[in-house]
C-alpha positions as CSV (number, residue, x, y, z in Angstrom):
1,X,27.7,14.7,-39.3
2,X,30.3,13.7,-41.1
3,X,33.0,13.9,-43.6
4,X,31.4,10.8,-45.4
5,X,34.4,9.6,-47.4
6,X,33.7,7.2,-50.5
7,X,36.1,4.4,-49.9
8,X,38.8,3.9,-53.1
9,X,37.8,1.4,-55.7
10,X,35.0,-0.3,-53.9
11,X,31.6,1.6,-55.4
12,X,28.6,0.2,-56.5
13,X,28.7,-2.2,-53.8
14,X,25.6,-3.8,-55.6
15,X,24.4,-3.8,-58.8
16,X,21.7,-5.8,-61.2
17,X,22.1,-9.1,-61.5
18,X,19.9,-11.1,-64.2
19,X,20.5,-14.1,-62.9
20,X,18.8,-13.6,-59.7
21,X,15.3,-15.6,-60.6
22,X,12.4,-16.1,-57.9
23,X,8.9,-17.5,-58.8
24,X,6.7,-14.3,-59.0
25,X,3.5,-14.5,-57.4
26,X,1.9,-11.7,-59.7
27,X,3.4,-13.5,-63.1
28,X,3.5,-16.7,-61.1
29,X,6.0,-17.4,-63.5
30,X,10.2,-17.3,-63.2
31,X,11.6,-13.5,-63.2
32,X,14.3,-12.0,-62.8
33,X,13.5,-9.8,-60.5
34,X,16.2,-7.4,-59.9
35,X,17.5,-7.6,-64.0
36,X,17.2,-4.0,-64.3
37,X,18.1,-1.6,-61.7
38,X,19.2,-1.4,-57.9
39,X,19.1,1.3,-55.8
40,X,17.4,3.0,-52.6
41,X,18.5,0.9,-49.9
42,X,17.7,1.0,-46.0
43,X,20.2,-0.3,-43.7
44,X,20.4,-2.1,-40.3
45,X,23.0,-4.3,-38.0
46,X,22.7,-7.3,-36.7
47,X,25.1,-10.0,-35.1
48,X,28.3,-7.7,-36.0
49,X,27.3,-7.9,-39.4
50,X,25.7,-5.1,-41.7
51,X,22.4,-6.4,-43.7
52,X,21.2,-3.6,-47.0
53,X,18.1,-4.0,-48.2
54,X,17.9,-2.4,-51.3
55,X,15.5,-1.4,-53.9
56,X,15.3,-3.8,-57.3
57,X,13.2,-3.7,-60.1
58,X,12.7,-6.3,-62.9
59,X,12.4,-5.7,-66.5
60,X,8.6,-5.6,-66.9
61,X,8.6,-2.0,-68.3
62,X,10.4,0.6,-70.0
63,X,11.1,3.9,-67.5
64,X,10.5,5.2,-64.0
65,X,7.7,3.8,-62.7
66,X,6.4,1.6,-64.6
67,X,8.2,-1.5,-63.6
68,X,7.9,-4.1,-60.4
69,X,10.0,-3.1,-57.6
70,X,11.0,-6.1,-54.5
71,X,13.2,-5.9,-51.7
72,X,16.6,-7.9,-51.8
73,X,18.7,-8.7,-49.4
74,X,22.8,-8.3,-48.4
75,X,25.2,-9.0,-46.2
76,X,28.6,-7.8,-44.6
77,X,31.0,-7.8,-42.2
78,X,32.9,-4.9,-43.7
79,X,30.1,-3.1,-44.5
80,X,31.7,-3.3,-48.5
81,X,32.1,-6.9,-49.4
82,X,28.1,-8.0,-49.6
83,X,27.0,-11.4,-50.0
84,X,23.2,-11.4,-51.7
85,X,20.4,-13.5,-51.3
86,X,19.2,-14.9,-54.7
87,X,15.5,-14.3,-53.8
88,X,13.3,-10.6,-52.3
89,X,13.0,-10.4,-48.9
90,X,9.7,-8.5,-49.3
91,X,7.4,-8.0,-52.7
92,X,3.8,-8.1,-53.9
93,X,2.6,-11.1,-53.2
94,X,-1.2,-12.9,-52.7
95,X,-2.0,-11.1,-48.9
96,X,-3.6,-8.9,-47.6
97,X,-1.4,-5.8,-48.8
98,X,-2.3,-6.7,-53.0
99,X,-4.6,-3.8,-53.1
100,X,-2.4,-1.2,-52.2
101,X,1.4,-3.4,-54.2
102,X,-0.2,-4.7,-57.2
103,X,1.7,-3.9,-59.9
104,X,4.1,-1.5,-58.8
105,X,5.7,-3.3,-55.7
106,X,7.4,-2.3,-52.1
107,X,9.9,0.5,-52.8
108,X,12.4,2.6,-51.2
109,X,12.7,1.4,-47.4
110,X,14.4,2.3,-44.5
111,X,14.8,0.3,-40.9
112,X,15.5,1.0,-37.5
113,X,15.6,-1.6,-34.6
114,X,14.3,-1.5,-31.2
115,X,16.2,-2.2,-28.3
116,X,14.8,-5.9,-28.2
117,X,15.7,-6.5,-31.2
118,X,12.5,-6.0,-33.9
119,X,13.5,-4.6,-37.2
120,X,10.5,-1.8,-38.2
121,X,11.0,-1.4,-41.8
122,X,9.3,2.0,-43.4
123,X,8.4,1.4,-47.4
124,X,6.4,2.5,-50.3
125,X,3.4,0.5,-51.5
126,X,3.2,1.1,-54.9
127,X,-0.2,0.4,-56.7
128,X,0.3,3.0,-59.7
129,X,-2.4,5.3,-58.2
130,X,-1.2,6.2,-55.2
131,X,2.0,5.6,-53.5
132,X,1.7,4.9,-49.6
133,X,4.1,5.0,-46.3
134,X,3.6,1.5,-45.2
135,X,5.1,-0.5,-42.3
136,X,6.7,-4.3,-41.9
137,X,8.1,-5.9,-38.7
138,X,10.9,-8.8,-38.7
139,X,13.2,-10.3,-36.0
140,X,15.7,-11.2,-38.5
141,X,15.3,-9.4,-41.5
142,X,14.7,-11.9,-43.8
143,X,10.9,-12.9,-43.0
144,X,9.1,-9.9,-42.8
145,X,5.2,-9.4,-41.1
146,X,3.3,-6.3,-43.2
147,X,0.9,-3.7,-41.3
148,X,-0.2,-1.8,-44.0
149,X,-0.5,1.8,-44.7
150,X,1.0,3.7,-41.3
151,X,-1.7,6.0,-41.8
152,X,-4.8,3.8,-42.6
153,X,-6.5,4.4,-39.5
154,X,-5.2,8.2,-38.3
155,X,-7.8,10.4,-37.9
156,X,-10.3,8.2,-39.1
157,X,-9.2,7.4,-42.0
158,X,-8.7,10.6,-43.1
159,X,-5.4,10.0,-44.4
160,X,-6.1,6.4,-45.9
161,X,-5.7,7.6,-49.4
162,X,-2.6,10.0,-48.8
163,X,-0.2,10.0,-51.6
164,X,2.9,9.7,-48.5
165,X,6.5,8.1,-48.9
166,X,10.3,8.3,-47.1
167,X,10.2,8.4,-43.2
168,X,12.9,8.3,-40.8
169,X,12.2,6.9,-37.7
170,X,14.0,8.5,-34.4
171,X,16.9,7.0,-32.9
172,X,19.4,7.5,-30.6
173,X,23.0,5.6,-29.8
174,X,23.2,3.0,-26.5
175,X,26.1,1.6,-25.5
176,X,27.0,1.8,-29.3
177,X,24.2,0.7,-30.8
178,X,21.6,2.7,-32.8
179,X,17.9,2.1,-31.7
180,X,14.4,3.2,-31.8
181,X,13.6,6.0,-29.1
182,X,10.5,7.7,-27.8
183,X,10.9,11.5,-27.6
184,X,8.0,13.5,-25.7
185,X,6.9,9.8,-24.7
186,X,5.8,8.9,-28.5
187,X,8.2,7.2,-30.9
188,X,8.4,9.7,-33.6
189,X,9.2,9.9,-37.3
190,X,9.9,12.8,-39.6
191,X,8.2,12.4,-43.4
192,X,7.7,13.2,-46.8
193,X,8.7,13.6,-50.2
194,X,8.1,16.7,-51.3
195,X,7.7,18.6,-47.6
196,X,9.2,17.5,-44.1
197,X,6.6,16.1,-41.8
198,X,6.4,14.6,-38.3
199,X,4.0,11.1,-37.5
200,X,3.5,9.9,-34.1
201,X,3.1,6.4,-32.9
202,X,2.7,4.4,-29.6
203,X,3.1,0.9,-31.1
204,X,5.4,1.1,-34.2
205,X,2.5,-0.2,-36.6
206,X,0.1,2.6,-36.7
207,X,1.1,6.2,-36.8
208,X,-0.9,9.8,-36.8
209,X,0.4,12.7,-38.4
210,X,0.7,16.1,-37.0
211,X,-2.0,18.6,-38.0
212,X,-2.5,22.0,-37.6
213,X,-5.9,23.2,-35.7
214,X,-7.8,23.2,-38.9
215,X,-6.8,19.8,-39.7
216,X,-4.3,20.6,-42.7
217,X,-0.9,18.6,-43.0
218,X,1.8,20.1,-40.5
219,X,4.8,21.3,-42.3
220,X,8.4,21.7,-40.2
221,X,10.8,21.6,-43.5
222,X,9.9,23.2,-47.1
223,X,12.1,23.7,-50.4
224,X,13.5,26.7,-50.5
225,X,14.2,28.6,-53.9
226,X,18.0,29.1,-55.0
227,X,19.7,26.1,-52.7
228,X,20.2,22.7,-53.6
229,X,16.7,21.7,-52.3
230,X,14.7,24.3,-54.5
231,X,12.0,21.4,-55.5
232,X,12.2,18.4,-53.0
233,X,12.9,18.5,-49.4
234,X,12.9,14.1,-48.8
235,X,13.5,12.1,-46.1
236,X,16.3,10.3,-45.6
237,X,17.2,7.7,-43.4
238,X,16.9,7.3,-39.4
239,X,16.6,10.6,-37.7
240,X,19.5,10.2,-34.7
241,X,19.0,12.1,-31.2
242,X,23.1,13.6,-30.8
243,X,24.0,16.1,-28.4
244,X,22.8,19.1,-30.1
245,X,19.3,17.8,-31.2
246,X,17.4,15.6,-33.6
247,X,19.3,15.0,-36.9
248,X,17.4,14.3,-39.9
249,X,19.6,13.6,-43.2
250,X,17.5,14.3,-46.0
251,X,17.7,14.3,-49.9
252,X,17.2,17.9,-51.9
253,X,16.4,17.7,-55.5
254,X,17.0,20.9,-57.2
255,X,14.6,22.9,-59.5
256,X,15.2,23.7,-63.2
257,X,14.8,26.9,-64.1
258,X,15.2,30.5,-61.9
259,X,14.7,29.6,-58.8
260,X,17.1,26.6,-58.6
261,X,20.7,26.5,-57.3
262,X,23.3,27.6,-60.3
263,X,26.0,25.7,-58.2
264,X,24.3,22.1,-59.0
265,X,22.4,20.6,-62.4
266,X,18.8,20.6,-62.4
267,X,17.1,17.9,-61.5
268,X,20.2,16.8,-59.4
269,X,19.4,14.8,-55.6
270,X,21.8,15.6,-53.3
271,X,21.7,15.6,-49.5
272,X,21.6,17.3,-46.6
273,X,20.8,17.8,-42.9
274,X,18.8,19.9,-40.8
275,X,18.6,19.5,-37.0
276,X,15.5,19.8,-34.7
277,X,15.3,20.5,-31.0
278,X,15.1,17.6,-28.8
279,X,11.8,19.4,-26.9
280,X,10.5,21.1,-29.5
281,X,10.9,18.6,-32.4
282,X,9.2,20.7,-34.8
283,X,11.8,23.6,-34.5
284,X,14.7,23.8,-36.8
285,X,17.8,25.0,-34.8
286,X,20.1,24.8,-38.1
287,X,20.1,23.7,-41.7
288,X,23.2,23.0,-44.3
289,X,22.5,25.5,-47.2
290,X,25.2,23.6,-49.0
291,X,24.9,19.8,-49.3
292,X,26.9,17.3,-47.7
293,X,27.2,14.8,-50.3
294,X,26.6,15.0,-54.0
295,X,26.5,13.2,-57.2
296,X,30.4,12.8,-58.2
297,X,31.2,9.6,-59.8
298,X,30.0,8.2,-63.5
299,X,27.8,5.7,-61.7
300,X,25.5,8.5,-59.8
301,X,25.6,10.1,-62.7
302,X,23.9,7.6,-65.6
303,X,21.4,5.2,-65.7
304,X,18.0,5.9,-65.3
305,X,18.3,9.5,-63.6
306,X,21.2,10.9,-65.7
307,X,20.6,14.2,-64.0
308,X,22.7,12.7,-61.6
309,X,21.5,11.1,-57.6
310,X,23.0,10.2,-54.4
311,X,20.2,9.5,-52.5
312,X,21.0,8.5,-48.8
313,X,18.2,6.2,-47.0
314,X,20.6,3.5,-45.0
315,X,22.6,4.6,-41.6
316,X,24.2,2.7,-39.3
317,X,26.8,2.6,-36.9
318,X,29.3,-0.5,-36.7
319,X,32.4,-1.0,-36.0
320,X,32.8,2.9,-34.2
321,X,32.0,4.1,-38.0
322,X,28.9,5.1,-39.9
323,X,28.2,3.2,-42.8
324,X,26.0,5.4,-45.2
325,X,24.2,3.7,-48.0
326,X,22.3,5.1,-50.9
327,X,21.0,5.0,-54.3
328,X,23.0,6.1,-57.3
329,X,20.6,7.6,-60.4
330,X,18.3,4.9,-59.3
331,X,20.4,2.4,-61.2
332,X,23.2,0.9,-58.3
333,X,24.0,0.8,-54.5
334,X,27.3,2.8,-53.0
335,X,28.4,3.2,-49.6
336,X,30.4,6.1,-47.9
337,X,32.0,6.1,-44.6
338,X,32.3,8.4,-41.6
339,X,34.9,8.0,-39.0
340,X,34.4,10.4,-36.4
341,X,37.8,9.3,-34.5
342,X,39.4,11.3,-37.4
């Protein structure tokens, strides 16, 4: 898919503002919760209009990590010009989920829709100890129910403490709109940070990894030494169901040292795509060894990964177009556009 084109003079289409202040239920104090940086967001459409949810964190710690990350909220028509909500949409807060959020927050989501119309968001609960896929469900994107961890209860509970992150629900395109889709009669997501995995589900909420017959993790995607993806093969955002197969866009980070890609700096995300077969979703039918999109302007290129990041986690298609959103050096939010009429 693609040429995604950057469009001229328009990037960051978000970036920190200070003056965005929400009474914090951990502090229970004012903050400013998205002071510092903004980046990662997930994507969805809804009433002709194009809402990003984006990653912020505040200023409660110096470096990756070690700060409070909340979900914020924009909106378009254009899919450029975004109008923010002063407040997070979704964050640590006193309920049931403060055991697995407290401190580090609700990272790096992504969000497909089904066809009547509930939003099924795919996040990070961050506790500092171990990260977790989790799941939320909304009608309108702004009040969001949490689920918990999507793999609490899989197997179980053999995955309940799974360090797990970045999914990308299956979709597929009706009459012009991109929705949630069962393939093999389960909805289905592909995950993972470091390795590609596939999750099954038959009510959105809880999901159950695929094994192998001694009960190990099932891998379908794995780095591989001297491309672009030498150290980190991530998820991106929703998998789509086109004519060829399942299409999964993904983020690479390459390795320092001999086994990375000379072509690319270490360190650097960029992404790509690798498509599956629709009946066997665990086969890959073809993978880019070159990436589609990479870290080109200043902005993905400084802040607080100066190694340089375009990470892709939002998709959607409006207006005949895809709108692809992601994070630049986890510090701002860009968008690139691809027209397939040209």
């Amino acid at each position: 898919m693609g040429p995604f084109i950057r469009p001229a003079n328009v990037n960051p289409v978000i970036s920190p503002n200070p003056r965005s202040i929400f009474h914090d239920p951990m502090s229970k104090k004012p903050l400013a919760w998205e002071e510092s940086d903004v980046f990662n967001p997930a994507a969805a459409v809804k009433n002709g209009k194009i809402y990003v949810l984006y990653r912020s964190e505040d200023n409660s710690g110096q470096g990756i990590g070690k700060r409070t990350s909340r979900l914020g909220i924009a909106e378009s028509k254009d899919g450029i010009r975004m109008k923010r909500q002063s407040t997070p949409v979704l964050y640590p807060a006193e309920d049931n989920q403060k055991e697995f959020e407290w401190p580090g927050g609700c990272e790096d989501p992504r969000i497909a829709v089904t066809e009547d119309g509930t939003y099924v968001m795919m996040y990070t609960q961050w506790n500092r100890k171990t990260p977790r896929l989790a799941v939320a469900t909304s009608k309108d994107l702004k009040k969001w129910e949490k689920h918990g961890p999507a793999f609490y209860k899989a197997y179980d509970g053999k995955f309940a403490n799974l360090a797990s992150k970045s999914a990308s629900i299956v979709t597929k395109l009706v009459n012009g709109k991109q929705v949630i889709t069962k393939v093999n009669g389960k909805y289905m997501m592909y995950w993972g940070e470091r390795f590609m995995n596939i999750a099954t589900s038959d009510d959105l909420k809880n999901w159950q990894p695929s094994v192998t017959e001694d009960g190990r993790l099932k891998t379908v995607v794995i780095p591989r030494n001297g491309y672009f993806d030498s150290d980190l093969t991530e998820c991106g955002p929703p998998a789509i169901i086109t004519d060829k197969g399942i299409l999964v866009l993904y983020n690479g980070k390459n390795k320092r040292g001999p086994n990375s890609d000379t072509n690319y700096t270490a360190n650097t995300y960029a992404a790509g795509q690798v498509l599956f077969d629709l009946n066997d979703p665990e086969k890959v039918i073809s993978r880019l060894d070159k990436p589609f999109f990479i870290p080109t302007a200043p902005f993905e290129k400084s802040g607080q990964y100066p190694a340089g990041t375009v990470f892709v986690e939002g998709l959607v298609y409006h207006r005949q177009k895809w709108f692809l959103y992601y994070g630049c050096a986890d510090s701002r939010v860009a968008v690139a556009v691809y027209d397939p009429s040209k």
